[in-house]
C-alpha positions as CSV (number, residue, x, y, z in Angstrom):
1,X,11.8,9.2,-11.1
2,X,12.1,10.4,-7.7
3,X,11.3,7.4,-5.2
4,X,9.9,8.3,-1.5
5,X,10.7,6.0,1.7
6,X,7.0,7.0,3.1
7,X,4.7,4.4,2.1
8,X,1.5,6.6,3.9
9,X,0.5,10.1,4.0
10,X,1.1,10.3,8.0
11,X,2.8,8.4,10.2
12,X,0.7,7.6,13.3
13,X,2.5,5.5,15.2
14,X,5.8,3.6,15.5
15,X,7.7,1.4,17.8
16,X,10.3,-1.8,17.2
17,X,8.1,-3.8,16.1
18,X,5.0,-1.9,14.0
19,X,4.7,1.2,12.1
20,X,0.7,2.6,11.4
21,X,0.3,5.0,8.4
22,X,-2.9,7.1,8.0
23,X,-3.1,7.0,3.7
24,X,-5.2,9.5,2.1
25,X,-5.9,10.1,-2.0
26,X,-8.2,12.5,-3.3
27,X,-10.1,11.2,-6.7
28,X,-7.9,11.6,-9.7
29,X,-4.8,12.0,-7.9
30,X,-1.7,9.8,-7.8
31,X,0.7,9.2,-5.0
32,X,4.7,9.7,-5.4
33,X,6.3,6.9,-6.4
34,X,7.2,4.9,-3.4
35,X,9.0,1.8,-2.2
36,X,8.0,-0.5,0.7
37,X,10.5,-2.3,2.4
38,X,8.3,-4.4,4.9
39,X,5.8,-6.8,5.0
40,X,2.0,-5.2,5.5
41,X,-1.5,-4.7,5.7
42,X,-4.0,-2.6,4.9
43,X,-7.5,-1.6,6.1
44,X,-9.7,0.5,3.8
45,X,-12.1,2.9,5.5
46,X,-13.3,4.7,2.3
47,X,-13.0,3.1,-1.0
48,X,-12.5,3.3,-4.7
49,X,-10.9,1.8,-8.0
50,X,-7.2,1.8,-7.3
51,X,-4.5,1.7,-10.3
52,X,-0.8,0.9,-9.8
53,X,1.6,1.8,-11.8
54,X,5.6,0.6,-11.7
55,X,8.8,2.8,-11.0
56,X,8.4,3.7,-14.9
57,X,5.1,5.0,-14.5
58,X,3.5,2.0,-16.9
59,X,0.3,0.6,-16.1
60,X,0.1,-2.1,-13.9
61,X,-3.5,-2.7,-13.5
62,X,-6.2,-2.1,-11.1
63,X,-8.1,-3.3,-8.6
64,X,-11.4,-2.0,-6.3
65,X,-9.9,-1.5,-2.5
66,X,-13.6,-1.1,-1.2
67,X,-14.4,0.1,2.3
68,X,-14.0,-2.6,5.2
69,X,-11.7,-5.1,3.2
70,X,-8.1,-5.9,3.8
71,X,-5.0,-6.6,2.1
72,X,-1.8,-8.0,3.1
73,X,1.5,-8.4,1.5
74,X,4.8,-10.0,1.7
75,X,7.8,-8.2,0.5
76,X,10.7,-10.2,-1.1
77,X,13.0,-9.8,-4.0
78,X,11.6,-6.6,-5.0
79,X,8.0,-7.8,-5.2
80,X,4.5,-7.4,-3.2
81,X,2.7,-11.0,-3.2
82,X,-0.9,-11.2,-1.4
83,X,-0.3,-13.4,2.1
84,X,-4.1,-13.0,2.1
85,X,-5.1,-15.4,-1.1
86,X,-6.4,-12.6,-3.1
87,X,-3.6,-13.1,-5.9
88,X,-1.7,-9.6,-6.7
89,X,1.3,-9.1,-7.1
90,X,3.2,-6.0,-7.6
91,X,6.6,-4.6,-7.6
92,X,7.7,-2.9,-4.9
93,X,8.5,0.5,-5.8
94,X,5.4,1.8,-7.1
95,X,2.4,4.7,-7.4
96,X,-1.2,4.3,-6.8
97,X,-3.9,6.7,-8.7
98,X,-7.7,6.8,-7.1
99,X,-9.6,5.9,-10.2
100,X,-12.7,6.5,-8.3
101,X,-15.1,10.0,-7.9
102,X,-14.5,10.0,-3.9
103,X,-11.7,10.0,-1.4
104,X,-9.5,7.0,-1.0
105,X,-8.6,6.4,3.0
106,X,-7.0,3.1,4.4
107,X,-4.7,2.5,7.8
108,X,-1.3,0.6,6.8
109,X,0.4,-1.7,9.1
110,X,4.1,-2.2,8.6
111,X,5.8,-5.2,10.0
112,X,9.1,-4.5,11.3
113,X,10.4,-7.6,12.2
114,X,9.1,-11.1,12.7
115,X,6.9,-11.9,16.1
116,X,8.9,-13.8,18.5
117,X,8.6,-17.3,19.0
118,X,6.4,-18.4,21.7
């Protein structure tokens, strides 16, 4: 399987320390299989009924991304795990399918290095 770097549908913005991705799925549709490499967060503006699947295209499971709530993650070994106490955990190199009957949109925040120490 073909793995892409982008973990969005647009980058919107990007400096040394952030990068913002505008992420858009249409119901029914899946993205490409992607892997992240940075710690982030998401911010759903229109929801649905997510599925992920792994790097194999198996099922991973699902979960409803609905419209104001947020997710974050920390990246390590491979794996996604919640940093927001919501419990998932993921591989990293995955696809998403919109499960739901409307269009999926979120803003991603990537983390590209730790804050500095005050």
């Amino acid at each position: 399987m073909d793995v892409k770097d982008a973990v969005g549908t647009r980058k919107v913005f990007e400096d040394e320390s952030l990068i913002i991705w505008e992420f858009e799925l249409e119901p029914g549709a899946t993205t490409p299989c992607h892997t992240h490499r940075l710690d982030y967060v998401f911010y759903v503006l229109d929801g649905t009924h997510l599925e992920v699947f792994d790097a194999d295209d198996q099922p991973l499971g699902g979960f409803d991304a609905l419209a104001g709530a947020s997710f974050a993650f920390h990246c390590t070994n491979g794996e996604l795990i919640s940093s927001d106490d919501k419990g998932l955990r993921v591989p990293a190199t995955h696809s998403a399918r919109n499960a739901g009957t409307t269009r999926y949109r979120e803003i991603l925040v990537e983390k590209k290095r730790p804050a500095a120490a005050a």
